[in-house]
Residue, then its C-alpha position, 0 to 999 in steps of 0.5 A: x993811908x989815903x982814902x979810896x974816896x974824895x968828897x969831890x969824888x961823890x960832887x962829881x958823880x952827882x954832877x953826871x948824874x944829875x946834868x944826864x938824868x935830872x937832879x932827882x936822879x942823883x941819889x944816894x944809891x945812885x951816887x954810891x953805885x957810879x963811884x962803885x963805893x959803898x953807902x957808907x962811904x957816902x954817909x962818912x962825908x955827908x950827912x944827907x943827900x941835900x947836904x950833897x947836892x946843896x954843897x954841889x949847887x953852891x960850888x957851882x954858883x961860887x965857881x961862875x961867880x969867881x970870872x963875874x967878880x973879877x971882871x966888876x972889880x976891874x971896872x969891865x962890864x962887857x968882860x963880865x957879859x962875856x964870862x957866862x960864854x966863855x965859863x960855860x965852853x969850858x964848865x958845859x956841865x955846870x953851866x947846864x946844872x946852873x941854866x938848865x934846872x932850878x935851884x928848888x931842884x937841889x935844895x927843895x926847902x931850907x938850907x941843911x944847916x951845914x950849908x946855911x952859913x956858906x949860903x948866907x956868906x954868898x947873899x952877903x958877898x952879892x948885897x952890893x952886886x947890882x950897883x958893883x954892875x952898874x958902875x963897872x958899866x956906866x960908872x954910876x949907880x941909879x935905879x936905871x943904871x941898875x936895870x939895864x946893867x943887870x939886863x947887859x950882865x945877866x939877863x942877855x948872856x944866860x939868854x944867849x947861851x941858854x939854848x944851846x946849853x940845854x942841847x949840852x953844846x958849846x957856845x959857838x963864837x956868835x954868841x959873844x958877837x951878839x952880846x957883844x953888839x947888844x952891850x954896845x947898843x944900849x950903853x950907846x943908847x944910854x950915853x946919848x941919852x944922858x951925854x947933857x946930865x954932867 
């Protein structure tokens, strides 16, 4: 007999919950009373309420990181820039989960020690993230390569999109233009810059 409830039932609600009122909003209580689930039922899948909202941080992170990944291993940097966009139009309310609140907001000490393996797994899988972005852009991978690599791929599209996921709409098509353009600049900006280094 399959079971009224799913784990991503309970992550789902969080999400609400938290994206509507705050993370300290998304108890156990208030989790269990918007599934109209019992208590119980919450426990039978996670041990703690930071084991919960953890394991939503986490997903959510993992889920971006997906687009990013895939576009650094086609060697794209401007596609990567250009994912924070267009992953937010589609996830609005991951993408405020992410830009809006602070990691400290979901897991406000250590790890829960069901989630630290799958934490250390990420920190692995990202150790060789900054010189992957700065080859994917410049093709090479020096301190400066990886500064304004990580500045075009991060810092500009969460700059970008930040406001107007904060007011839980869309990022309208200006968005990616300005990103656009910004990439261009300082990639041309570089390239003048070092067109004598070969």
């Amino acid at each position: 007999m399959r079971a009224k409830f799913a784990d991503g039932d309970f992550l789902t609600a969080a999400l609400a919950i938290a994206v509507e009122h705050g993370p300290a909003a998304a108890t156990v209580a208030s989790i269990s009373d918007r599934l109209k689930a019992p208590i119980g039922s919450f426990y039978h899948r996670f041990s703690s309420r930071d084991v919960l909202l953890g394991s939503l941080w986490l997903k959510t992170v993992l889920d971006f990181q997906k687009g990013v990944s895939v576009a650094l291993d086609a060697q794209n940097g401007l596609e990567a820039a250009l994912h924070t966009p267009k992953w937010s139009r589609q996830h609005l309310d991951e993408a405020r989960l992410l830009l809006v609140f602070d990691r400290e907001d979901f897991v406000r000490d250590e790890w829960p020690e069901e989630l630290r393996e799958q934490v250390a797994a990420m920190s692995r899988r990202m150790k060789n993230a900054a010189s992957r972005r700065a080859h994917a852009v410049f093709g090479r991978d020096g301190a400066e390569e990886r500064r304004l690599a990580d500045f075009l791929i991060s810092n500009v599209p969460v700059a970008a999109v930040r406001e107007h996921i904060k007011r839980r709409e869309a990022p309208p098509p200006i968005v990616d233009q300005m990103i656009c353009t910004t990439y261009s600049a300082i990639v041309a900006d570089y390239r003048a810059r070092h067109a004598n280094d070969d």
